[in-house]
py3Dmol code that shows the C-alpha trace and the ligand (Angstrom):
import py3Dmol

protein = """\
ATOM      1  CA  UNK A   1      94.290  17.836 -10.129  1.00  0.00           C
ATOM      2  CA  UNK A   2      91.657  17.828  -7.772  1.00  0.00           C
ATOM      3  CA  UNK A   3      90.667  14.485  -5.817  1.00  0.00           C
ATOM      4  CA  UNK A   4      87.781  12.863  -6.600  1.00  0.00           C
ATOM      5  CA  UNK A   5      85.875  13.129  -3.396  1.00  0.00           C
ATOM      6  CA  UNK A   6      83.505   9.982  -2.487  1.00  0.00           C
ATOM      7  CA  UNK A   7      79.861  10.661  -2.130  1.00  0.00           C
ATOM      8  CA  UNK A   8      78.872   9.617   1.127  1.00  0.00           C
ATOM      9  CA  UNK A   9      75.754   7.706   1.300  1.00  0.00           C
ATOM     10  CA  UNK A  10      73.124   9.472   3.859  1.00  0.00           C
ATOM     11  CA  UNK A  11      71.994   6.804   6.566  1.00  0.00           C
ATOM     12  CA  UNK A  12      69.879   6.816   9.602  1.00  0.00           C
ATOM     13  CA  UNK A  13      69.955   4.447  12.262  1.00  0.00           C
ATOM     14  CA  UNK A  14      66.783   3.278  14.383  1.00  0.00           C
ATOM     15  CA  UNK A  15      67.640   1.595  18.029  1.00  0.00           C
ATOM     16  CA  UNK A  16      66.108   0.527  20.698  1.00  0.00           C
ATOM     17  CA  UNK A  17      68.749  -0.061  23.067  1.00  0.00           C
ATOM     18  CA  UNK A  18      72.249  -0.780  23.786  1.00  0.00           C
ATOM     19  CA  UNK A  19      73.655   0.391  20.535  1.00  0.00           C
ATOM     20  CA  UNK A  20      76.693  -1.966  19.926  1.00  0.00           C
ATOM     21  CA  UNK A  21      75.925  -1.802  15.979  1.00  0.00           C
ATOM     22  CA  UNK A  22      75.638   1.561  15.938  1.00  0.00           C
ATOM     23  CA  UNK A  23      78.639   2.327  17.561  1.00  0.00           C
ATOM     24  CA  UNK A  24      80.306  -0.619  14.760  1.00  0.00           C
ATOM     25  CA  UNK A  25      78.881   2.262  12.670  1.00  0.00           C
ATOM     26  CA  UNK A  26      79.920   4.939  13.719  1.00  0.00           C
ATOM     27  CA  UNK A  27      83.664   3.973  13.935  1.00  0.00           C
ATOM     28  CA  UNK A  28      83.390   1.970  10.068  1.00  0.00           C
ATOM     29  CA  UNK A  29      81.524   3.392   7.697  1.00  0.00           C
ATOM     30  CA  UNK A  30      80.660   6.922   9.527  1.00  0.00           C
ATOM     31  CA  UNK A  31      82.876   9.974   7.703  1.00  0.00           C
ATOM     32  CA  UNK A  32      83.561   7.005   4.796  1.00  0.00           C
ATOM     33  CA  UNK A  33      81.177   5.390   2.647  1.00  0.00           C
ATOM     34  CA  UNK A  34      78.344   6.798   4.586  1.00  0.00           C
ATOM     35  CA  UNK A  35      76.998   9.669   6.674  1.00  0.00           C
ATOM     36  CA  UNK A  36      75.024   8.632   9.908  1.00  0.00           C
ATOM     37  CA  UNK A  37      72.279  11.378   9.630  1.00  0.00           C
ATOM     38  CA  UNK A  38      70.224  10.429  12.130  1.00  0.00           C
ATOM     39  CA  UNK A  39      69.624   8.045  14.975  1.00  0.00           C
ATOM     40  CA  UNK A  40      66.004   7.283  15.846  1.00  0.00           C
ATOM     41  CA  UNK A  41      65.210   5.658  19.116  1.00  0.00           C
ATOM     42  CA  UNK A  42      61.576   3.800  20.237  1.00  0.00           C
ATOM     43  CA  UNK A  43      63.087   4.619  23.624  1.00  0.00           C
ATOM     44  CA  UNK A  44      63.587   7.286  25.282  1.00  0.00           C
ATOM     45  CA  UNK A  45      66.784   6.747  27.270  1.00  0.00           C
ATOM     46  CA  UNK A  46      68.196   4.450  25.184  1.00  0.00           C
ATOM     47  CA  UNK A  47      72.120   4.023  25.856  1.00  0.00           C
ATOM     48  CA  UNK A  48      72.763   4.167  21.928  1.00  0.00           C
ATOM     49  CA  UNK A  49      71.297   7.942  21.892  1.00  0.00           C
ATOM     50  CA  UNK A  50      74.550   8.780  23.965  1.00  0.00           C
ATOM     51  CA  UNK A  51      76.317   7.006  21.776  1.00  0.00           C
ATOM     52  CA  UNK A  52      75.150   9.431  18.289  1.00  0.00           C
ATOM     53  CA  UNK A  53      75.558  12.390  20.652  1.00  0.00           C
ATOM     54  CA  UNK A  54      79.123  11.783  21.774  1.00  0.00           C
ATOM     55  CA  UNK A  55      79.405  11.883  17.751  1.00  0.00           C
ATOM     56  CA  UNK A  56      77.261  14.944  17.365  1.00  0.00           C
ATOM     57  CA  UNK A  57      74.856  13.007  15.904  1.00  0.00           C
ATOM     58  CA  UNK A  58      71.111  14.702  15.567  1.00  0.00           C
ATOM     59  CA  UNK A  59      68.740  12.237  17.858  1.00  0.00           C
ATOM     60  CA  UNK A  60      65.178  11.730  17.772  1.00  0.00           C
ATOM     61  CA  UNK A  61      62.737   9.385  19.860  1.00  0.00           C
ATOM     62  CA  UNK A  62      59.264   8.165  18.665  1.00  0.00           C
ATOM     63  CA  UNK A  63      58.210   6.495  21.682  1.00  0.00           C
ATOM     64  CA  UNK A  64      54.916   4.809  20.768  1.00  0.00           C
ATOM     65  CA  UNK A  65      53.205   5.588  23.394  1.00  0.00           C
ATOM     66  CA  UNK A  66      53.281   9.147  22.416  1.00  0.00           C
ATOM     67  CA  UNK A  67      50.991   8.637  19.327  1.00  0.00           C
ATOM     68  CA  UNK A  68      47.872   7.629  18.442  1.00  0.00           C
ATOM     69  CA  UNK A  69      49.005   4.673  16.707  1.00  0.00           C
ATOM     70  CA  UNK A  70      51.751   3.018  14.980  1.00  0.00           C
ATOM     71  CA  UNK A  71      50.881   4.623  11.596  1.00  0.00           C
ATOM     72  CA  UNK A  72      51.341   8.230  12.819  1.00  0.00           C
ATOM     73  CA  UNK A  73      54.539   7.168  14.843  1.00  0.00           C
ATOM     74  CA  UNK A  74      55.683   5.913  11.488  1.00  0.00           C
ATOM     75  CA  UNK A  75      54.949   8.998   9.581  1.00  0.00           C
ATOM     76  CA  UNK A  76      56.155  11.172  12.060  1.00  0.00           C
ATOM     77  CA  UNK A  77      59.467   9.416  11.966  1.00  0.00           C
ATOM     78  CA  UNK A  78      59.729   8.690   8.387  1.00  0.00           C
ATOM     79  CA  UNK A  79      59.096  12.528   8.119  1.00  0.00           C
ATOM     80  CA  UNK A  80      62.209  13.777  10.281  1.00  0.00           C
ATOM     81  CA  UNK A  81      64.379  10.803   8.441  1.00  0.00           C
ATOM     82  CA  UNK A  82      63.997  12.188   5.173  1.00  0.00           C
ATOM     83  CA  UNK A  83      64.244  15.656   6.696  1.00  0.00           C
ATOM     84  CA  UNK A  84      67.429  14.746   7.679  1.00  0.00           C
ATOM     85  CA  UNK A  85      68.135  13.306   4.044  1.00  0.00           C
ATOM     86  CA  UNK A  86      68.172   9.742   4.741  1.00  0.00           C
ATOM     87  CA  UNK A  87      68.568   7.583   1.783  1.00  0.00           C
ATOM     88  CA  UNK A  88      69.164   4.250   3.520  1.00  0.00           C
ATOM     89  CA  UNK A  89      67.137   3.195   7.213  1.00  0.00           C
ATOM     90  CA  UNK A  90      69.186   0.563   9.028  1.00  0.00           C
ATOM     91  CA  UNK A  91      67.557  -1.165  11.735  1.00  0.00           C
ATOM     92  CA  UNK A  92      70.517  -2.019  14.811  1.00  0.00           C
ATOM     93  CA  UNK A  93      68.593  -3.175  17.827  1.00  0.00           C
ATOM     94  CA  UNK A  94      65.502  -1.842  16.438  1.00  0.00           C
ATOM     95  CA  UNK A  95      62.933  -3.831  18.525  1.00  0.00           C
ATOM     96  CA  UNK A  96      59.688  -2.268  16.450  1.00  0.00           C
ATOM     97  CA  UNK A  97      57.650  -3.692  13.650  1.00  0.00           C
ATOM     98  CA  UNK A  98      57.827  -1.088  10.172  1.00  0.00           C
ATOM     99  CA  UNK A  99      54.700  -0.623   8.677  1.00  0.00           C
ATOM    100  CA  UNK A 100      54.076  -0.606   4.802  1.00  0.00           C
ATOM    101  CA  UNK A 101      53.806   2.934   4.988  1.00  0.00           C
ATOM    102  CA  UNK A 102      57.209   3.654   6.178  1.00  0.00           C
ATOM    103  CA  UNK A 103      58.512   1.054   4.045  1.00  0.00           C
ATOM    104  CA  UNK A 104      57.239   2.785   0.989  1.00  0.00           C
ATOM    105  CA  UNK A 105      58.873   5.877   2.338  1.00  0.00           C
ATOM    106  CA  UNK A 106      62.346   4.045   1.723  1.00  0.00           C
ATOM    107  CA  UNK A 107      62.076   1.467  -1.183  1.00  0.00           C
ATOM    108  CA  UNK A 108      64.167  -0.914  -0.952  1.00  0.00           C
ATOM    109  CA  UNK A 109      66.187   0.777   1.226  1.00  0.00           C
ATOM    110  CA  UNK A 110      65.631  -0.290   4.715  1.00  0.00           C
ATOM    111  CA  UNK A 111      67.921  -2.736   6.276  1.00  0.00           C
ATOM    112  CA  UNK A 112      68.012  -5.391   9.320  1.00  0.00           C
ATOM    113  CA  UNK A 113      70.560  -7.176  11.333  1.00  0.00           C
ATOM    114  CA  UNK A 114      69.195 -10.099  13.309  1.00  0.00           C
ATOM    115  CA  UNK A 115      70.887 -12.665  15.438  1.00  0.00           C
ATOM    116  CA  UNK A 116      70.082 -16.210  13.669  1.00  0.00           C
ATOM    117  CA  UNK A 117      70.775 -17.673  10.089  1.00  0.00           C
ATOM    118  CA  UNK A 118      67.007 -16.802   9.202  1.00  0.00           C
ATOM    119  CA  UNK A 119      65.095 -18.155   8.110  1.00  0.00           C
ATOM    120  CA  UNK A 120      65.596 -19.402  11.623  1.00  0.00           C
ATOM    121  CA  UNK A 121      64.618 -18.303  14.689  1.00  0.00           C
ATOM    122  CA  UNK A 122      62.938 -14.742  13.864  1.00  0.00           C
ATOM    123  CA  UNK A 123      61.432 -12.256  16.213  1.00  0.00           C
ATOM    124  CA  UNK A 124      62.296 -11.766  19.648  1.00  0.00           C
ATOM    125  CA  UNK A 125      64.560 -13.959  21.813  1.00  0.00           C
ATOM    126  CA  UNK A 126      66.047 -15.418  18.315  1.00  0.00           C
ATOM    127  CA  UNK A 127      69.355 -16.451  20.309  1.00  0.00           C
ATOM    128  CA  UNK A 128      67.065 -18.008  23.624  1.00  0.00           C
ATOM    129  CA  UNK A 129      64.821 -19.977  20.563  1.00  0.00           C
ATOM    130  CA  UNK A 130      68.775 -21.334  18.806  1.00  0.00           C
ATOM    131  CA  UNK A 131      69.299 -22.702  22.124  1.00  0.00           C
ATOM    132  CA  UNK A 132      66.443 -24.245  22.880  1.00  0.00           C
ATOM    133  CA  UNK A 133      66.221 -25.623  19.744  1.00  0.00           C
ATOM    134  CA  UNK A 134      69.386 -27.143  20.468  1.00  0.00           C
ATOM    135  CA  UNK A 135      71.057 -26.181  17.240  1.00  0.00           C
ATOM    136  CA  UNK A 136      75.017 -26.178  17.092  1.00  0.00           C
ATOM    137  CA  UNK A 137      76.261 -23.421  14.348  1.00  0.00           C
ATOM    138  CA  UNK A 138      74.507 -19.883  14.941  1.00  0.00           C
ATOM    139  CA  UNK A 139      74.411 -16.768  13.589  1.00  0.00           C
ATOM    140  CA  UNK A 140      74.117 -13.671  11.914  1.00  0.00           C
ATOM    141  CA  UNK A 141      71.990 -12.038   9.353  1.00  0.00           C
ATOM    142  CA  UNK A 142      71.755  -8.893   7.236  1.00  0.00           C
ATOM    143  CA  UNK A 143      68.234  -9.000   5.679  1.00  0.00           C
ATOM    144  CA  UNK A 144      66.363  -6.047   3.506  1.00  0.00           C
ATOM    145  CA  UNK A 145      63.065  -5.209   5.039  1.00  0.00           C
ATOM    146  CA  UNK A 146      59.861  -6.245   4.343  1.00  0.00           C
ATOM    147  CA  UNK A 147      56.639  -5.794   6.402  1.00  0.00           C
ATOM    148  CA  UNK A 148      56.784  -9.463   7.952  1.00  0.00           C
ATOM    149  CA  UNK A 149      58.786 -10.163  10.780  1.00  0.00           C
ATOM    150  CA  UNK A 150      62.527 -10.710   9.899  1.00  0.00           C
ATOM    151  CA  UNK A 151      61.418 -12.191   6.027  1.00  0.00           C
ATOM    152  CA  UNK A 152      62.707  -9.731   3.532  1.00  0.00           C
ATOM    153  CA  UNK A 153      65.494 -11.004   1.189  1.00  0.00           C
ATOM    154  CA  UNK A 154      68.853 -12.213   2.587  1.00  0.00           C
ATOM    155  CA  UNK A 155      72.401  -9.585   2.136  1.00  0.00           C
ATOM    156  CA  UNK A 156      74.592 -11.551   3.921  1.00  0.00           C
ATOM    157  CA  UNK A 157      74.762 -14.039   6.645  1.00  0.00           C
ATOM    158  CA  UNK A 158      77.712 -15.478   9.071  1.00  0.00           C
ATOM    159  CA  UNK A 159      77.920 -19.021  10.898  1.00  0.00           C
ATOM    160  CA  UNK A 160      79.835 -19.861  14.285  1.00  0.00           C
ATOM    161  CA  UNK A 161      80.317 -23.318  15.128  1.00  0.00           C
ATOM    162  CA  UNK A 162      79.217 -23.752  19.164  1.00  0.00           C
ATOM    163  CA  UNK A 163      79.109 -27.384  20.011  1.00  0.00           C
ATOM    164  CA  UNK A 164      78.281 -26.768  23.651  1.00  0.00           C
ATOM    165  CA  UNK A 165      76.744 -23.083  23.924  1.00  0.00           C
ATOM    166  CA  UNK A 166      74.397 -23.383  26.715  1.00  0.00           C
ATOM    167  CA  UNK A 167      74.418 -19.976  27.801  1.00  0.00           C
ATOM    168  CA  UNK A 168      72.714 -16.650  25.837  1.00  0.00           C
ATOM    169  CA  UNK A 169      75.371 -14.293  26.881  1.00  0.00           C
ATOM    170  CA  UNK A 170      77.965 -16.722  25.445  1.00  0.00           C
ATOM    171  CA  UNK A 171      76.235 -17.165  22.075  1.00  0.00           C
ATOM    172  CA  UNK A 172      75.321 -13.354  21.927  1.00  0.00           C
ATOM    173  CA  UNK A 173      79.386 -13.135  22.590  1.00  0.00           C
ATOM    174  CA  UNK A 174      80.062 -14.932  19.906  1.00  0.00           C
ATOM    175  CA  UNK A 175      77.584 -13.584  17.547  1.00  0.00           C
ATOM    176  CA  UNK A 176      78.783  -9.649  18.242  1.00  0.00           C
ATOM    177  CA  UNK A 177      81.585  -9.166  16.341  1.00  0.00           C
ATOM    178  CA  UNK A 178      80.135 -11.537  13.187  1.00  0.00           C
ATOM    179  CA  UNK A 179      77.377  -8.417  13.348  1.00  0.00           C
ATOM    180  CA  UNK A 180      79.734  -5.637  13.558  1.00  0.00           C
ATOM    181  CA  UNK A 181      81.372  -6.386  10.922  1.00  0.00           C
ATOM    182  CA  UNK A 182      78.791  -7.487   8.418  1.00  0.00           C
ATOM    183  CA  UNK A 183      76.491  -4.689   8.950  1.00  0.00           C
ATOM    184  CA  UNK A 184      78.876  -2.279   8.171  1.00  0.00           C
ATOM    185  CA  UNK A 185      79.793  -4.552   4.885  1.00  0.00           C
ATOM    186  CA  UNK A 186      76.553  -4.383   3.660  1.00  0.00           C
ATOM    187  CA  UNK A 187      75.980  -1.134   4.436  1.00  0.00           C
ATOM    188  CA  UNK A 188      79.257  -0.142   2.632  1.00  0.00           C
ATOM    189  CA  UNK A 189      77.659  -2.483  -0.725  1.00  0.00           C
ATOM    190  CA  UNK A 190      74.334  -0.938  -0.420  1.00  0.00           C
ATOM    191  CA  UNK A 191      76.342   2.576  -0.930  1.00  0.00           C
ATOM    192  CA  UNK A 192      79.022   1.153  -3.771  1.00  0.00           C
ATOM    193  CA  UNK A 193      75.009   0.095  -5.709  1.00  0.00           C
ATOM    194  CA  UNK A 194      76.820  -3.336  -5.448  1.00  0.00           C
ATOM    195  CA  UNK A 195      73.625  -5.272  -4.220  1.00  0.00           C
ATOM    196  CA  UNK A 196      70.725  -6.150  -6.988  1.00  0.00           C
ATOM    197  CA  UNK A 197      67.939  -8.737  -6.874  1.00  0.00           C
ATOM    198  CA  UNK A 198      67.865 -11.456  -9.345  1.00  0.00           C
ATOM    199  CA  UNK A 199      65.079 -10.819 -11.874  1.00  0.00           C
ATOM    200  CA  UNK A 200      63.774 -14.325 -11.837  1.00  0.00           C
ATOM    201  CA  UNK A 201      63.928 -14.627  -7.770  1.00  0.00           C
ATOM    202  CA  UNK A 202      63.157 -11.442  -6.262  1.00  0.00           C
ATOM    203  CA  UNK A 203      63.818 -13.234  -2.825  1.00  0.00           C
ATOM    204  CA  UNK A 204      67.765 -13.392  -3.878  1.00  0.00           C
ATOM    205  CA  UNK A 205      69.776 -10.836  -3.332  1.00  0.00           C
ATOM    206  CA  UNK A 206      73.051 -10.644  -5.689  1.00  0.00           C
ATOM    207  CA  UNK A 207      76.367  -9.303  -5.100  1.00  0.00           C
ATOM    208  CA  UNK A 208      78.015  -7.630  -7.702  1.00  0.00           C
ATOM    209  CA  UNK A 209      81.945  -7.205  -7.994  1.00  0.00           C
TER     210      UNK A 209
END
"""
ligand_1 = """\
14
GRF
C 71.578 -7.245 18.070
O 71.827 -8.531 18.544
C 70.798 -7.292 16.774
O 71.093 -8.420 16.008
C 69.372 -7.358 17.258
O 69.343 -6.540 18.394
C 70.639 -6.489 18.991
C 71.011 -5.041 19.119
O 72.201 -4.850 19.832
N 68.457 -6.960 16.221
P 72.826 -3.399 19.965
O 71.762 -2.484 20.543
O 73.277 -2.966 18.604
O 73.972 -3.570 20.914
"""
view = py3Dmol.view(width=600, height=400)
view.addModel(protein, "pdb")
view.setStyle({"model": 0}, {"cartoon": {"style": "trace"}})
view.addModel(ligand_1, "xyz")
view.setStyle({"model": 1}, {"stick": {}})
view.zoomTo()
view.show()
């Protein structure tokens, strides 16, 4: 009999930096449930570009600067994506806003992890903004995409209680392993077509199985 071999769902990744999520990636769901085809990087020397290579994974940087405007960096990057066969964009550490164009390139199939139980604290500095806000459970969030900052529909989230976090580095300490391990679940439900949208709320996202 022969074994029924697993399609693996084709995925890029788009960084900015460090590349902590994408290496969560790359040792969960990379070979598995999914295929990283592709890391894209808004900077040039990025540490998480190292990270895809030391996987042989193809690299590519868009690097603003180095078109006329957002729209063609888009375009030029949603190009080599789906060159690459990329059925699913997640952003790890992606510090760039997606315009609707690229968005339409990927229906419904461009994903976020952010560092707060949105809808609070979006944007930049979302752990620095928990902290001055003086809040005491933090968190995680997997969100779809949409072309507002950190808004599109909630996957999953994950709390941590921290009664007397006064210190970033301690919260983002907290908050990194709640990250790796839900972006690779949702990544691993987006592939399974476990994750809908309710007809009569488009903002919830539901969970089959
Ligand atoms: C993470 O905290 C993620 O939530 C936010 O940017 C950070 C990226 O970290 N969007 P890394 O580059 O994956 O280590």
């Amino acid at each position: 009999m022969v074994p029924r071999v697993q399609e693996q769902l084709p995925i890029a990744v788009l960084v900015s930096g460090t590349g902590t999520n994408l290496q969560a990636l790359l040792e969960t769901v990379h070979g598995h449930e999914a295929q990283v085809v592709a890391v894209a990087s808004s900077v040039a020397d990025a540490p998480a570009l190292a990270r895809a290579a030391a996987r042989g994974v193809p690299t590519g940087v868009f690097p603003r600067v180095q078109y006329q405007d957002r729209k063609t960096r888009d375009r030029a990057m949603a190009d080599w994506l789906q060159e690459r066969g990329a059925r699913l964009v997640v952003l790890a550490g992606y510090m760039e806003l997606l315009g609707e164009d690229f968005l339409a390139r990927f229906p419904g199939a461009v994903i976020n992890v952010h560092p707060s139980l949105l809808p609070a604290f979006p944007g930049l500095e979302a752990i620095g903004q928990a902290l001055a806000y003086g809040v005491k459970v933090f968190g995680v969030t997997v969100h779809f995409v949409d072309a507002g900052v950190d808004s599109g529909p909630v996957i999953l989230q994950r709390a941590v209680e921290l009664q007397h976090a006064r210190d970033p580095e301690e919260v983002l300490a907290a908050l990194r392993p709640l990250e790796h391990a839900l972006l690779p679940q949702a990544i691993r439900l987006f592939a399974q077509g476990a994750l809908s949208v309710d007809a009569e709320n488009p903002r919830r996202v539901v969970l089959d199985g």
